[in-house]
C-alpha positions as CSV (number, residue, x, y, z in Angstrom):
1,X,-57.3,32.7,-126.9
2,X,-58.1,36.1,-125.0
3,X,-55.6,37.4,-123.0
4,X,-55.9,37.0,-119.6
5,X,-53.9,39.8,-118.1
6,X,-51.2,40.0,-115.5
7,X,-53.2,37.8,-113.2
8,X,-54.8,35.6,-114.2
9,X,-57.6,33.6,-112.7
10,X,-55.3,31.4,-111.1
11,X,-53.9,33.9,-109.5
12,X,-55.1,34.9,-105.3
13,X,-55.3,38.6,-106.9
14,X,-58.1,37.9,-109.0
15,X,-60.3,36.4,-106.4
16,X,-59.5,38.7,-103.6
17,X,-59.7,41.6,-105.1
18,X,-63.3,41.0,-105.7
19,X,-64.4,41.4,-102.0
20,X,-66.7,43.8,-101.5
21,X,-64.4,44.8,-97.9
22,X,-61.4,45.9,-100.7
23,X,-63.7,49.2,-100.0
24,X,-63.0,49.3,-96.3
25,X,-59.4,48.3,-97.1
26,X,-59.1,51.2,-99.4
27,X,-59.7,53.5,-96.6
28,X,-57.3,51.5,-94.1
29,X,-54.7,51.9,-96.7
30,X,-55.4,55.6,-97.0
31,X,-55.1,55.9,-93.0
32,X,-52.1,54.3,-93.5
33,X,-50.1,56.2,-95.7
34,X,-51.1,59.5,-94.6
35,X,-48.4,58.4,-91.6
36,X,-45.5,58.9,-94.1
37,X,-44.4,62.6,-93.9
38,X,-42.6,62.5,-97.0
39,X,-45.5,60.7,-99.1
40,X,-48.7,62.7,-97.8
41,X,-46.7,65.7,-98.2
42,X,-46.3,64.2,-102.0
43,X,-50.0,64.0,-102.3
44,X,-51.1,67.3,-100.7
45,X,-49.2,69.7,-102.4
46,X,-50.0,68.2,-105.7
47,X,-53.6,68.2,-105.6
48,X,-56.6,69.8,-103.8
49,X,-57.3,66.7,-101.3
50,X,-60.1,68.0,-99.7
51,X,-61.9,68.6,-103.0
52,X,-60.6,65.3,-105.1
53,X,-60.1,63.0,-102.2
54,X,-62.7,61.1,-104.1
55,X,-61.7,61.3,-107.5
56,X,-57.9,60.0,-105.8
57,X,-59.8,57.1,-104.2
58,X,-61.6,56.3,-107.3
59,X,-58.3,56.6,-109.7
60,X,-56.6,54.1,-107.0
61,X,-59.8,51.7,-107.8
62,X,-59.8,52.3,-111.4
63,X,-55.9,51.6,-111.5
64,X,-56.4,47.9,-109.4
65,X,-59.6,47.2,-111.4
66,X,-57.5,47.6,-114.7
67,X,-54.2,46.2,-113.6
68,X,-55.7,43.1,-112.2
69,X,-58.7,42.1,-114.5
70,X,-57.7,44.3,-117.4
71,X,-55.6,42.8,-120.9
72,X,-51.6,42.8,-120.1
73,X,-51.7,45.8,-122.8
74,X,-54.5,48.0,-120.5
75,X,-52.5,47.2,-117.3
76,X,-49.1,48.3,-119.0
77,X,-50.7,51.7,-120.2
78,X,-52.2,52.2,-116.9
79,X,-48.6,51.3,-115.3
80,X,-46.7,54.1,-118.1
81,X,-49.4,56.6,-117.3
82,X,-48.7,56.4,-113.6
83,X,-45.0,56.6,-114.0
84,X,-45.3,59.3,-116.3
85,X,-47.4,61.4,-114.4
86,X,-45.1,60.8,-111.0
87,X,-42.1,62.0,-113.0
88,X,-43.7,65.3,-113.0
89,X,-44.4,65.9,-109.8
90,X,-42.4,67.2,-106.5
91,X,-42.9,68.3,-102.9
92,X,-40.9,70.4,-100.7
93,X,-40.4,69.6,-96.9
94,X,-41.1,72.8,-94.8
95,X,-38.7,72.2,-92.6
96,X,-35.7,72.0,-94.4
97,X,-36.7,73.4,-98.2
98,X,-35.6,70.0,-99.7
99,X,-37.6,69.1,-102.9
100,X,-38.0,66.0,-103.8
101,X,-39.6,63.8,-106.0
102,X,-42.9,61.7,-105.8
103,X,-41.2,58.8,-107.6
104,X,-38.5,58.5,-105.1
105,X,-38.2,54.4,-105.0
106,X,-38.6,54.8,-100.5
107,X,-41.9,56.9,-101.1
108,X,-43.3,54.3,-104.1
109,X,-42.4,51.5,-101.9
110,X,-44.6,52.9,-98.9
111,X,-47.4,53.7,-100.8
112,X,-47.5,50.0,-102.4
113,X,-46.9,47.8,-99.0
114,X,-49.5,50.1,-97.2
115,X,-52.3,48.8,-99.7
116,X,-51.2,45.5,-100.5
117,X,-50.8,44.9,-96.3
118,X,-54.6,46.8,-96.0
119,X,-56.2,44.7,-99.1
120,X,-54.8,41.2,-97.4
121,X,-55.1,42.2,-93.9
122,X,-58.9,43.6,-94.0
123,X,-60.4,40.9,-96.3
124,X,-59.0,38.4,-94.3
125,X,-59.5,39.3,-91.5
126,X,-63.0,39.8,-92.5
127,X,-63.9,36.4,-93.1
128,X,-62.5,35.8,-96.9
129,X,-60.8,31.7,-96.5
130,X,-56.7,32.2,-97.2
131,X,-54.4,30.6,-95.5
132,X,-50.9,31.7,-95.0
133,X,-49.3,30.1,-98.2
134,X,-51.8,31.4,-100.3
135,X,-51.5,35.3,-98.4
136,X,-47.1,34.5,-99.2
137,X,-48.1,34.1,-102.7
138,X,-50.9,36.8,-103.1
139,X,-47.9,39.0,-101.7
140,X,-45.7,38.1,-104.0
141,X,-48.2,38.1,-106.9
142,X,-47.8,42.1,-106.2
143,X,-44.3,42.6,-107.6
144,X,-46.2,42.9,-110.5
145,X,-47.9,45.7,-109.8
146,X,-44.9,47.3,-107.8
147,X,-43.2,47.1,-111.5
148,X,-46.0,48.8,-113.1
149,X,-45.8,51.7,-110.8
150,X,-41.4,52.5,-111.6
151,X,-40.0,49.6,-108.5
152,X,-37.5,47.1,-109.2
153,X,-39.6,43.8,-108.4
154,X,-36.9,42.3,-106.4
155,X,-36.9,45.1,-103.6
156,X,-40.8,44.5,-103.3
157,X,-41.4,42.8,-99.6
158,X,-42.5,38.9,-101.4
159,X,-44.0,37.2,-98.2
160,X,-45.5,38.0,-95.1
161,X,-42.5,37.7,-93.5
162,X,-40.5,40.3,-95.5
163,X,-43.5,43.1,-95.1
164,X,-43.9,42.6,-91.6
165,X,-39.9,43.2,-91.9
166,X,-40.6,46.0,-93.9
167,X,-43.0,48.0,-91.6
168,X,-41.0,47.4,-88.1
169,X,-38.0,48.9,-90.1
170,X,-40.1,52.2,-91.5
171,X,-42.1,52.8,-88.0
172,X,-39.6,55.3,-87.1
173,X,-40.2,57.3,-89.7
174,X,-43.7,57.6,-89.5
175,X,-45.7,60.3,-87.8
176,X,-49.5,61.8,-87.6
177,X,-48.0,65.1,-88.5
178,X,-50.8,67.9,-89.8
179,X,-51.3,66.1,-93.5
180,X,-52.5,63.3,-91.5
181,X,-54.8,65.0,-89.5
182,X,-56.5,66.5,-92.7
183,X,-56.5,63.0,-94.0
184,X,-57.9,61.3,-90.8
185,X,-60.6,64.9,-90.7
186,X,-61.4,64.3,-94.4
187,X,-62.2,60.0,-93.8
188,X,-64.5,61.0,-90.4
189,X,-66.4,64.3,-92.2
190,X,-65.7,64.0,-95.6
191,X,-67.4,67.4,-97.5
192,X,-71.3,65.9,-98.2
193,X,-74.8,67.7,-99.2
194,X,-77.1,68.6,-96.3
195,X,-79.4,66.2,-97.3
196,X,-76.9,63.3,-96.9
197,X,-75.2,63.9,-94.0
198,X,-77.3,61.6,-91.7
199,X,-76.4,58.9,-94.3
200,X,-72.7,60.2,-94.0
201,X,-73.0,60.0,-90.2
202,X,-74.9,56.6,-90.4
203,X,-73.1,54.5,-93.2
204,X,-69.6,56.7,-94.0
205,X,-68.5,56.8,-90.5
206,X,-69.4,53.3,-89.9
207,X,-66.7,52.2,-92.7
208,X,-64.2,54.7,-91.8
209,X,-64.2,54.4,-88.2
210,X,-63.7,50.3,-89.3
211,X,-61.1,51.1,-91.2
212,X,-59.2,53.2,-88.7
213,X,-59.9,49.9,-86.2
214,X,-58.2,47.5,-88.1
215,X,-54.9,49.5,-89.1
216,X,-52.1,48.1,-86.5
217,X,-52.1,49.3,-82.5
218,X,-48.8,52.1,-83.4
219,X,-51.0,53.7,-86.2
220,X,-53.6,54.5,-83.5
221,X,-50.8,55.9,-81.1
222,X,-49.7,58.0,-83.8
223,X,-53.0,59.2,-84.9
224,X,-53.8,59.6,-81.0
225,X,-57.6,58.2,-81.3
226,X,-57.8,54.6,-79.5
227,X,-59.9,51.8,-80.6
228,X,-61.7,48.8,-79.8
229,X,-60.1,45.7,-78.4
230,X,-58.9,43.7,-81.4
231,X,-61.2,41.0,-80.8
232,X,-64.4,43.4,-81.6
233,X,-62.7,45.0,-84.4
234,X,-62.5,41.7,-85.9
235,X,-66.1,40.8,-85.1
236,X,-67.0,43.6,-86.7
237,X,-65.2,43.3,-90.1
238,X,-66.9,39.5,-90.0
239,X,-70.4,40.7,-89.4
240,X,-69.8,43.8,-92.1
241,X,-67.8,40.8,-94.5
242,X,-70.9,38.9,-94.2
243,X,-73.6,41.9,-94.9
244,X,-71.9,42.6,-97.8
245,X,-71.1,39.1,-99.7
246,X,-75.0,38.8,-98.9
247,X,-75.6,40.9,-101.7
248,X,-75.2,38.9,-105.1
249,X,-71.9,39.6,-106.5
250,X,-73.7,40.1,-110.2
251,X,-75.1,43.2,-108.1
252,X,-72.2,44.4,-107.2
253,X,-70.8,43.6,-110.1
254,X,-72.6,46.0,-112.2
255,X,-70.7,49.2,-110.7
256,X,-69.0,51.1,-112.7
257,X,-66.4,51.0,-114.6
258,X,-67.8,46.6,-114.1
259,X,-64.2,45.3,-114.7
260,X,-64.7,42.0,-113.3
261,X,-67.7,41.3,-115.7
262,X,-65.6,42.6,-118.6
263,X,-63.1,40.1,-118.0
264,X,-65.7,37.4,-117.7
265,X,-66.9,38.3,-121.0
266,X,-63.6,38.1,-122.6
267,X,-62.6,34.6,-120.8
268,X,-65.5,32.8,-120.0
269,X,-67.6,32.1,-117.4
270,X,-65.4,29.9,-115.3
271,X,-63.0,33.3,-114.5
272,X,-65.8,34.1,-112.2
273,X,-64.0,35.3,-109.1
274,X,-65.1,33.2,-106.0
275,X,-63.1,32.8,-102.5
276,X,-62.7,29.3,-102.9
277,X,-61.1,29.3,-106.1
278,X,-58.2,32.2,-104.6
279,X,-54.7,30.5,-105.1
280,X,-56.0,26.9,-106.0
C-alpha cells in the first residue's frame, strides 16, 4: 500500500489545506508574525526580504504542500532541512546587542501558531464547513508539523482553547516596530513590472488588504491602519471563498509544484480533498 504521509486523508489537514483562501491566509499569517520583534528581526537580517519575499512565501507553500500531501519520508526531509538550516542562523537585537538564535523554541512557537491560527481562521471564516470539534482536532493534527520544525509536540497549543490561551499571553510582547512596517509596505506595494502594476493595484491589494482585515482587532492597533467592521470583512472572505472554489479544483490543481494531484496518483482517487470529507 502507498504511503499516505503524516496526514492522511482522514485527517482535517488534508482537506483544508486545499482551499484556494490558504493564499489569503498565507498573507494573514505573514501580517501576523511580522508583530514579533524577536522573529521578524530573525527573518530580516537573514535574508533580503524585499527582494525574496516571494521566494519566502513560496518555500512556506512548498514546505505545507510537502509535509501534508507528501510520503512520511519527503515530509521528514523537508522537517531536517528546516531545522538544519535554522541552526545556522542568528539575529542580534539593536537595542541591547543580544544574539540569539532563530530556533529559539519562543520564536518557533510563534511562527507555527501564527499560521496554523491564519490557515483555520481565514478558510473558515471564508465559508469552508468545520465545526469546532473538527477546528480542536485540525489544531491538534499540527503538533505534527510543530515536531518537524525542532518543537516538543506537547508544548504545541492542541485546541482552540489553548491557542487562544496562547496569543492573550504573547500580546505583550508584540509590537509594529520598523520590520513590520517593511513587511506591512512590502504586502500593500510589493516591487512589480510597470506593466503589472494596475493588476497589482487591482488583484494584489485586494488580497492583502483582505488579509490585513481578518487578522484580530489588536494587530490593527499595532499596525495603526483600521479596518472594516468585522461583519464586512467576513462578507468579503465568503464572496472571495466562493469566487475562488468556482474555479474547478483540477484547475487549480495543476499549479506547480501539483502536490495534491501527486498524492492522488499515489493513493487513488478517493484521497481527493473535498470540504465535506475534512475530519469525517
Amino acid at each position: 500500500m502507498s504511503d499516505p504521509g503524516l496526514f492522511t486523508p482522514r485527517s482535517v489537514t488534508w482537506h483544508l489545506h486545499a482551499d484556494p483562501m490558504m493564499w489569503v491566509a498565507g498573507i494573514r499569517a505573514l501580517y501576523l508574525q511580522a508583530l514579533h520583534p524577536r522573529a521578524v528581526r530573525g527573518v530580516m537580517q537573514n535574508s533580503d526580504f524585499w527582494r525574496d519575499a516571494w521566494g519566502r512565501l513560496m518555500r512556506t507553500a512548498g514546505f505545507v504542500g510537502t509535509t501534508t500531501y507528501g510520503t512520511t519520508e519527503a515530509a521528514e526531509r523537508i522537517g531536517a532541512r528546516v531545522r538544519k538550516i535554522h541552526t545556522k542562523l542568528s539575529a542580534t537585537d539593536p537595542d541591547t546587542g543580544e544574539r540569539y538564535g532563530v530556533d529559539e523554541p519562543a520564536l518557533l512557537l510563534w511562527v507555527h501558531c501564527a499560521e496554523i491560527d491564519s490557515y483555520l481562521h481565514v478558510v473558515r471564516r471564508s465559508g469552508f464547513p468545520l465545526g469546532d470539534a473538527q477546528a480542536d482536532r485540525y489544531i491538534a493534527e499540527h503538533r505534527v508539523s510543530a515536531r518537524l520544525v525542532g518543537l516538543d509536540p506537547e508544548a504545541v497549543p492542541g485546541d482552540q482553547a489553548e491557542m487562544e490561551a496562547y496569543f492573550e499571553k504573547v500580546r505583550p510582547e508584540l509590537t509594529a516596530g520598523q520590520e513590520a512596517q517593511t513587511v506591512d509596505d512590502f504586502l500593500q506595494r510589493p516591487p512589480t513590472h510597470p506593466l503589472l502594476v494596475p493588476a497589482r493595484e487591482a488583484l494584489w491589494r485586494h488580497v492583502a488588504n483582505l488579509a490585513y482585515s481578518s487578522l484580530p482587532p489588536y494587530a490593527h492597533e499595532l499596525y495603526g491602519r483600521p479596518a472594516p467592521a468585522p461583519a464586512v470583512v467576513t462578507r468579503r472572505l465568503r464572496t472571495t471563498g466562493a469566487l475562488l472554489r468556482a474555479v474547478p479544483a483540477r484547475l487549480r490543481w495543476q499549479l506547480p509544484p501539483k502536490h495534491i494531484l501527486t498524492a492522488m496518483a499515489r493513493l487513488g482517487p478517493a484521497a481527493r480533498p473535498a470540504p465535506h470529507k475534512a475530519g469525517r
